[in-house]
Each structure stands twice: as C-alpha cells, then as structure tokens.
C-alpha positions as CSV (number, residue, x, y, z in Angstrom):
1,X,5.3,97.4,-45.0
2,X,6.1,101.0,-46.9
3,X,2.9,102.0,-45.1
4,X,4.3,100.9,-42.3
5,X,7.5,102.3,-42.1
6,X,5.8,105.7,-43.2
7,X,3.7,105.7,-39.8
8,X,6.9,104.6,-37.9
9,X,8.9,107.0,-39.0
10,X,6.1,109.7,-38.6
11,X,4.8,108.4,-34.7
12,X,8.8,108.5,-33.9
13,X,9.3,112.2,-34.4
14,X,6.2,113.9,-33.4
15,X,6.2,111.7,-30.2
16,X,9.5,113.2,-29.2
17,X,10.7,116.1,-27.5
18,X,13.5,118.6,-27.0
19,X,14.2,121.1,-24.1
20,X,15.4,124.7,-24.1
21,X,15.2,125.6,-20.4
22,X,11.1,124.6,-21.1
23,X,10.3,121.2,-22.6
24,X,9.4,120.9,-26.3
25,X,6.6,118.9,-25.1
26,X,3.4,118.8,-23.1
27,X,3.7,118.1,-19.0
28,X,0.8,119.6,-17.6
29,X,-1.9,116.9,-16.5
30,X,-4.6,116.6,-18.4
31,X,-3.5,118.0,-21.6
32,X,-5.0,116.8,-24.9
33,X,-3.6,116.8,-28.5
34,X,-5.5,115.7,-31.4
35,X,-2.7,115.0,-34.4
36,X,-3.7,114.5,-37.7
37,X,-2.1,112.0,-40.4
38,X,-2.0,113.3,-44.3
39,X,-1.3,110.7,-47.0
40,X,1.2,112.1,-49.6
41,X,-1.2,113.8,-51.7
42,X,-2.6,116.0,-48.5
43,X,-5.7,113.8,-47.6
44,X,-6.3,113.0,-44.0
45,X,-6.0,109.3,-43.4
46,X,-6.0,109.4,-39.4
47,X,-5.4,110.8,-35.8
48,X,-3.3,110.6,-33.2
49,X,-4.9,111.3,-29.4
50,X,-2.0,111.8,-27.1
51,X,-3.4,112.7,-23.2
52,X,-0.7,113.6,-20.3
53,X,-1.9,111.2,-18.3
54,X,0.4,111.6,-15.1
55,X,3.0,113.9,-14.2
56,X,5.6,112.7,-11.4
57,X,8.5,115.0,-9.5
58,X,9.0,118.8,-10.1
59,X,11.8,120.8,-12.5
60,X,13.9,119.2,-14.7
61,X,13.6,115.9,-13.0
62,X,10.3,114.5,-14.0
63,X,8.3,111.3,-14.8
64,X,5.9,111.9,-17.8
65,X,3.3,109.1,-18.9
66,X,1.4,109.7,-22.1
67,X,-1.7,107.6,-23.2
68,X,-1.8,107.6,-26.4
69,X,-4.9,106.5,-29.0
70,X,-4.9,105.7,-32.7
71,X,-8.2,106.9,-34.3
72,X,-9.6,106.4,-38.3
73,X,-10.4,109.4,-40.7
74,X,-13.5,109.9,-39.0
75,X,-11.9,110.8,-35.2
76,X,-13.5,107.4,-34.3
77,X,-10.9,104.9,-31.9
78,X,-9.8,102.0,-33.9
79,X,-9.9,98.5,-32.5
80,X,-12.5,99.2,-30.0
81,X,-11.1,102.4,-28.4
82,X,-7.4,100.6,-27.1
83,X,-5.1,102.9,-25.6
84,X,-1.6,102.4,-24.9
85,X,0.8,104.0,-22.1
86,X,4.2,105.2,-23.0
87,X,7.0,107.3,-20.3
88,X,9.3,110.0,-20.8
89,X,11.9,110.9,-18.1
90,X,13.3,114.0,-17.4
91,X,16.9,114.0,-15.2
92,X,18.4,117.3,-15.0
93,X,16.3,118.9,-17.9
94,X,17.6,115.8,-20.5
95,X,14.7,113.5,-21.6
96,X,14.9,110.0,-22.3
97,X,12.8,107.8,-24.0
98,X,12.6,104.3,-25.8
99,X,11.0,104.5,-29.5
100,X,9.6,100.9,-29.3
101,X,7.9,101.8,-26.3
102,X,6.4,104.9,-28.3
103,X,5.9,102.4,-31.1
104,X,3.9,99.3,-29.0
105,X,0.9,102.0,-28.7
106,X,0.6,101.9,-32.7
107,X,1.2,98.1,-33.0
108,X,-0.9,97.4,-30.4
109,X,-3.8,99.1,-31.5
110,X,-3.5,98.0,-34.9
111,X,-3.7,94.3,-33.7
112,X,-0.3,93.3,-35.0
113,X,1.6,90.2,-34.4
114,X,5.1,91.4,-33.8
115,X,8.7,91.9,-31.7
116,X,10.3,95.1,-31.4
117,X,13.8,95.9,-30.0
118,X,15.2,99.9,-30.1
119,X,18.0,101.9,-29.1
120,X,17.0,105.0,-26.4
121,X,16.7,108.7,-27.8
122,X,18.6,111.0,-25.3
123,X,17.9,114.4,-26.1
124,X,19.7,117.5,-24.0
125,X,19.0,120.3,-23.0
126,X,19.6,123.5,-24.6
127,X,18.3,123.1,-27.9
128,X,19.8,125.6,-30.6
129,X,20.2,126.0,-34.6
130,X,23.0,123.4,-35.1
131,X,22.4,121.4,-32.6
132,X,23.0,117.7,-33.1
133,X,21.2,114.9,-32.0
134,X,22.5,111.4,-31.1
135,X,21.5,108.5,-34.2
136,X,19.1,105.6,-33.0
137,X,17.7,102.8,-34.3
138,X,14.6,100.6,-34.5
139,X,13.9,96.7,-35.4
140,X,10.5,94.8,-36.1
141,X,9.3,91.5,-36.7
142,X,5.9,92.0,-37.6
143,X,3.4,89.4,-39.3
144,X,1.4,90.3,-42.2
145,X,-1.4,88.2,-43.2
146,X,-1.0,86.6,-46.4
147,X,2.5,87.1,-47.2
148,X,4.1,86.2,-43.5
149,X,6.9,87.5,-41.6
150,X,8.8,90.5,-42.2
151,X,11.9,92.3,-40.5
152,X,12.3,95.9,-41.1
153,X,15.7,97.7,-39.7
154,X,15.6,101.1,-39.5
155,X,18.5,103.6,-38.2
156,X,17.6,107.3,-37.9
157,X,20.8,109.6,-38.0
158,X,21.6,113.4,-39.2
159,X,18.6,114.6,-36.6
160,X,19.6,118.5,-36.3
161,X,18.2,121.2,-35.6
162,X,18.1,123.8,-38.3
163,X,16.6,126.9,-37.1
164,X,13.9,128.7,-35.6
165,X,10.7,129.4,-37.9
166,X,6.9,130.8,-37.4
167,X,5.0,128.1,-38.9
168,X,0.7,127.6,-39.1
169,X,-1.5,124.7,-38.6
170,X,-5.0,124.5,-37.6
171,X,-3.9,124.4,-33.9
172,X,-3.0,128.2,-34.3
173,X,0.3,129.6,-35.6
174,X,3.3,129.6,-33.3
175,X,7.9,129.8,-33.1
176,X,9.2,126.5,-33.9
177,X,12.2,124.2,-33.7
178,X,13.0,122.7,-37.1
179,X,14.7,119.4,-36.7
180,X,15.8,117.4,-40.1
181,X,17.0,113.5,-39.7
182,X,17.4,110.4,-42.4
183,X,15.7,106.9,-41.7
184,X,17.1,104.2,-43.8
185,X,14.8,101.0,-43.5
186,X,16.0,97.4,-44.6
187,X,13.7,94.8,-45.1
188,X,13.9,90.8,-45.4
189,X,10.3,89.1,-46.6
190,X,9.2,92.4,-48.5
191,X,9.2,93.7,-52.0
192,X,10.7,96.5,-51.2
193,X,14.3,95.7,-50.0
194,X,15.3,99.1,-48.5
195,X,13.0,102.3,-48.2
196,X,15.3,105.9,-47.4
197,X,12.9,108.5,-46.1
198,X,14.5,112.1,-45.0
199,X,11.8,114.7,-43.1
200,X,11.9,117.6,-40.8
201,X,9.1,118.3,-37.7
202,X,8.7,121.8,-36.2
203,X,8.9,122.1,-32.1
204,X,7.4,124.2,-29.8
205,X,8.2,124.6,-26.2
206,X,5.5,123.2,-24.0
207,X,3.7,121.6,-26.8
208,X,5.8,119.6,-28.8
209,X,5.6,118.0,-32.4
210,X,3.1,120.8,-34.2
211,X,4.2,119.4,-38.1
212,X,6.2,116.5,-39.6
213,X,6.7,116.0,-43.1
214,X,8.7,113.0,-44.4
215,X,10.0,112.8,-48.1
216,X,10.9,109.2,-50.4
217,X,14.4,109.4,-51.5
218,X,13.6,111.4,-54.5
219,X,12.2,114.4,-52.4
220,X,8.3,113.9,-53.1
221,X,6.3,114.1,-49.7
222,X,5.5,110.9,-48.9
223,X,3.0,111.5,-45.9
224,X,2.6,114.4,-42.7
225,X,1.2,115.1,-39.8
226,X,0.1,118.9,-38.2
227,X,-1.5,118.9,-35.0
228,X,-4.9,120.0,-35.1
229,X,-6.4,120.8,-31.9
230,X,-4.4,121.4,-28.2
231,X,-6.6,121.3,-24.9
232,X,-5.0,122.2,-21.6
C-alpha cells in the first residue's frame, strides 16, 4: 500500500494543470509525453504515456481527453498494452478535473480490484507566486492479494505555488511553476496506519507536469518523476 500511495500521490500532480492566460498543460491533438518514474534512490522504475487524444471547443472553453498508458522499466505497456481515457474541462480559462478519474487509468491497468470516490480539483486561472490552490481529497478500497482489503484516505491541502524557476530534465530545460502541497494518507487493513508525504512539481505552460518530487515525513525523497521525451 506505501507503494501505492507513492504512485497516487505522484499520477495526481503531474496529471494536473494550471493556467496563466495559456494552459500549464498539453491541448494540441496528437501530442505525446513519455514521463518517467524514479524510485527513491534515483532508479527508474516506470513510465507514464500520456497522448491528447481529442481536443473539443476553442479558447478558454475547451474539452480535453487524455489517454493515458502505464508502461514497465523497459518502455514496454503493462497488462497487454491497456489504455485508459481521462477529461479535463476548460470553462472560461478554469480547468476542472476528477483525480479518481485520473487515478482509474493506473488501477485499471494494474488489474486491481477496487472502489474509488474523490473530490474535483478546480484550478483558476491566473497562476502567480502565492497563489493558493483549493484542498482535495481521495478514497480507495483496493484488494491486495494475500492480505485482503484495504482503505486508504488521503486529503491533499497546502498546494501553492511558490515561484517561478529554470529547471532541466531530459525533455530539455525550460521556466517553471513550482507548486508545493501535503498528502496525509490513513489506512485501515495496512501496517502502516497513516503515511504524510509533502512534494513540489514544476509547470510549464503548454506542457505541463515536467518534475515531481515527493518527500516521507522526515524530508528523504521518497520517489519522482521528470518527463523525458515531448512529441507534438
């Protein structure tokens, strides 16, 4: 379950977005970003493929639909290649999204057994150091063989943006967005009662998520993600 609430918390912020006149994600059809997942000591463990699938309306009123695929160390699919849709909306430059339905692609492709409820993530427009984003929350039941069914609670709060920094990956180097937030997850049928996980992601407009880093409650990193390629 740690693992899990690890990837949770790291598919919740590099799926999102944030707008400053241009959207602090991808909407241009056909666009292709290859993410990849670090364990805590820096290894990589995984990918994310994320492909704008569809692009409805024009503006700052738009539908967005992003299929997203989970793939191993190796860049190869997992579970036979299964893809998963999620949406974004876009009403008068504010997007709005649901986190379990960015969550389903990863459970979904993993072959879980499990129920999901979550709150929406509103994020508005105009994005700027010290801007304050509104808390959210997540719930799971999840089976896990051998040891059964386990609920894990988690609430996300203190997500702010920080500043603007130039930050590298292997994607290229770029002017980012730092946002910081807090996850505290409770669980019932686990070992580990209650994991607290803090971590800051870097934006960029039109692209998104670029790096994520999220720390265990005594700072260490605990696991990242930096996007690696970006095909338009």
């Amino acid at each position: 379950m740690k693992r899990i609430t690890l990837t949770l918390i790291i598919l919740l912020i590099t799926a999102g977005g944030a707008f400053c006149s241009e959207p602090f994600f991808p909407v241009k059809k056909g666009t292709v970003q290859l993410t990849a997942n670090f364990n805590g000591s820096g290894r990589i463990e995984g990918y994310n493929r994320m492909t704008v699938k569809e692009v409805r309306g024009a503006g700052d009123n738009l539908t967005v639909i992003y299929s997203m695929q989970i793939l191993d160390k190796n860049q190869k699919p997992v579970r036979n290649g299964a893809e998963r849709d999620y949406t974004i909306n876009i009403a008068n430059g504010v997007s709005m999204y649901r986190l379990d339905d960015i969550m389903d692609a990863y459970f979904t492709t993993r072959g879980f057994t499990y129920t999901m409820t979550a709150g929406n993530m509103p994020v508005p427009a105009n994005l700027a150091p010290g801007s304050r984003l509104q808390n959210t929350w997540l719930k799971i039941n999840v089976t896990v063989p051998v040891i059964g069914t386990v609920t894990a609670d988690t609430s996300i709060s203190n997500i702010v943006c920080t500043g603007v920094e130039t930050i590298t990956v292997r994607a290229g180097t770029f002017e980012a967005y730092k946002i910081t937030q807090r996850s505290v997850t409770t669980t019932t049928g686990w070992i580990m009662p209650q994991v607290v996980n803090t971590g800051a992601t870097w934006y960029v407009k039109g692209i998104g998520a670029v790096k994520s880093i999220s720390y265990d409650d005594k700072g260490k990193i605990e696991s990242s993600t930096e996007l690696y390629e970006l095909r338009n």
